[in-house]
N, C-alpha and C positions, 0 to 999 in steps of 0.2 A: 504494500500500500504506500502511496506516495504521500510525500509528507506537505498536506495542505492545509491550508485552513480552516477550522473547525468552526462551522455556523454555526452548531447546538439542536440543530433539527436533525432525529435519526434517521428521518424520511431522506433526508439530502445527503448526510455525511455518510450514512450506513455504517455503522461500525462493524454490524455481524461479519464483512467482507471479510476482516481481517483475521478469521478464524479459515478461511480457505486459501488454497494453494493459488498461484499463477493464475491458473486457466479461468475460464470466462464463465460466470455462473449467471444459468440464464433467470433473469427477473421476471420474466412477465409469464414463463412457465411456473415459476413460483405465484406469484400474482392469481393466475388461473387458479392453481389449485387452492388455493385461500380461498378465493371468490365462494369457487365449487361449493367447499367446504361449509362457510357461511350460508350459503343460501339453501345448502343441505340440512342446516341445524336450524336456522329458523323458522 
């Protein structure tokens, strides 16, 4: 993770990133399954 300036918002900075390797972790396939999820349980 490069080392940038931290706005305070996790939506922007994401800090979970920094628990995974290099490769590109795709967000919006997470995003879907959230969605899914939620609108599963409510």
């Amino acid at each position: 993770m490069e080392n940038k300036k931290l706005t305070g918002y996790p939506s922007i900075d994401k800090p979970w990133l920094k628990y995974y390797s290099g490769g590109k972790v795709d967000i919006k396939k997470l995003e879907s399954k959230a969605l899914k999820l939620s609108k599963k349980n409510a």
